[in-house]
C-alpha positions in Angstrom: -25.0 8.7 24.1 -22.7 8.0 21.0 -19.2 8.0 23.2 -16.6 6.7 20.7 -19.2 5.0 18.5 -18.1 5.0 14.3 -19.7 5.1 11.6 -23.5 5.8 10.5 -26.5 3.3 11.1 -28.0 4.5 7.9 -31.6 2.9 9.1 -30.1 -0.8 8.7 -29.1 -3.5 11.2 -25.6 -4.7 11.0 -26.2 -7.3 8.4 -27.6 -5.2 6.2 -25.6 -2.9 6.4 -22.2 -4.4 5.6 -24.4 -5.5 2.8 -24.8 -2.6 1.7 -21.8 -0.9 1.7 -20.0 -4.1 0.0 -22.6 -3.6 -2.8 -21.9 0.0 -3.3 -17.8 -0.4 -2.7 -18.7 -3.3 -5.5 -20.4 -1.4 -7.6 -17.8 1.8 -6.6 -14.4 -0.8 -8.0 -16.5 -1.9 -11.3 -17.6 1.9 -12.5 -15.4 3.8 -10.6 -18.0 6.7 -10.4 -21.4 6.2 -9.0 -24.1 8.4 -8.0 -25.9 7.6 -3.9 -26.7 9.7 -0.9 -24.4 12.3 1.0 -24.3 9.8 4.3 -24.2 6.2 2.2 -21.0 8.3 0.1 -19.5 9.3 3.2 -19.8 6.1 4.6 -18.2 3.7 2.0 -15.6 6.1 1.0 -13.7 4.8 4.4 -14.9 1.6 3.5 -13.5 1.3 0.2 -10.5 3.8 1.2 -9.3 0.3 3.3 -9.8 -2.3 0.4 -7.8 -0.3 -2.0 -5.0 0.0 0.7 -5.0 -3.5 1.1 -4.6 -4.1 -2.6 -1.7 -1.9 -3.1 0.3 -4.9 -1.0 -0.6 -7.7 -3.8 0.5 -10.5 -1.8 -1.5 -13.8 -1.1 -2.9 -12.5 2.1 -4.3 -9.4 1.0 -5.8 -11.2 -1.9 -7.2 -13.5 0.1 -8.7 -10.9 2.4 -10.1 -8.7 -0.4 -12.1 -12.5 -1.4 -13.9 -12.4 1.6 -15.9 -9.1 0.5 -15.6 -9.2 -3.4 -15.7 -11.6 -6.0 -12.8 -12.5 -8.3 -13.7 -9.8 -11.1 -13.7 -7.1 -8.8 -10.3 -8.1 -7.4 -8.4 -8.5 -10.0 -9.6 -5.3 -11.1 -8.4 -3.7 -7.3 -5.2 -5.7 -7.8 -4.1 -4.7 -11.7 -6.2 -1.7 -12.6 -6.8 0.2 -9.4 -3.9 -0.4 -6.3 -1.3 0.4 -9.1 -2.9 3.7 -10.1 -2.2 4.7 -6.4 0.9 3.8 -5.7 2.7 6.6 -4.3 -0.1 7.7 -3.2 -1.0 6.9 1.1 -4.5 7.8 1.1 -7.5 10.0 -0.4 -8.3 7.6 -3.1 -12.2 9.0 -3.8 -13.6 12.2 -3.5 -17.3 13.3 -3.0 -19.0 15.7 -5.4 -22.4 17.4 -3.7 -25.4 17.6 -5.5 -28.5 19.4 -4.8 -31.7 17.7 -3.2 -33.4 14.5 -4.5 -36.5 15.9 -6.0 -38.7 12.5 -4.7 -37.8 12.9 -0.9 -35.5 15.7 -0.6 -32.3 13.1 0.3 -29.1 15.3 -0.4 -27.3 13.4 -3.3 -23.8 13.2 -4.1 -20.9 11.3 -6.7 -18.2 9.5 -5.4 -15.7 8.7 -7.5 -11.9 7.3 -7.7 -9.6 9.8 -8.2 -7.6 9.4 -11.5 
């Protein structure tokens, strides 16, 4: 039974997991729009929702943090470009756009994107 259990397994173990939602957050930060699967886009929009929190603090900690997960191009871009844009702003940094079926397997697809 899933009693107080978060988050989806998305068919990974842990490891791959975080993996994979650092690469898509990554990738998320960089382009700002990208295109993935209804679960993996509901997934790292919490994920990345914390990051850009973080960012909006700009002090040594939080940079240092943000390190840990990203490298230095992507975090000065959180830091300068990004966390500034939201500002007075406390959450609901990306929303989710729904697209129809993948035609391959039938996965639902959807963009997730930073809001402007």
């Amino acid at each position: 039974m899933r009693k107080k259990k978060k988050g989806r397994k998305l068919s990974r173990e842990r490891n791959q997991r975080i993996a994979l939602l650092k690469t898509l957050a990554s990738a998320l930060f960089l382009k700002e729009k990208i295109r993935t699967t209804q679960a993996k886009a509901k997934e790292v929009s919490g994920f990345t929702e914390k990051f850009i929190s973080k960012s909006k603090k700009k002090d040594l900690a939080s940079r240092r943090e943000l390190l840990r997960f990203f490298s230095k191009k992507i975090v000065k871009k959180l830091i300068d470009e990004i966390a500034p844009r939201y500002q007075n702003r406390s959450g609901g940094y990306s929303k989710i756009i729904k697209l129809g079926a993948r035609k391959r397997d039938g996965a639902k697809m959807a963009i997730i994107e930073l809001i402007k």
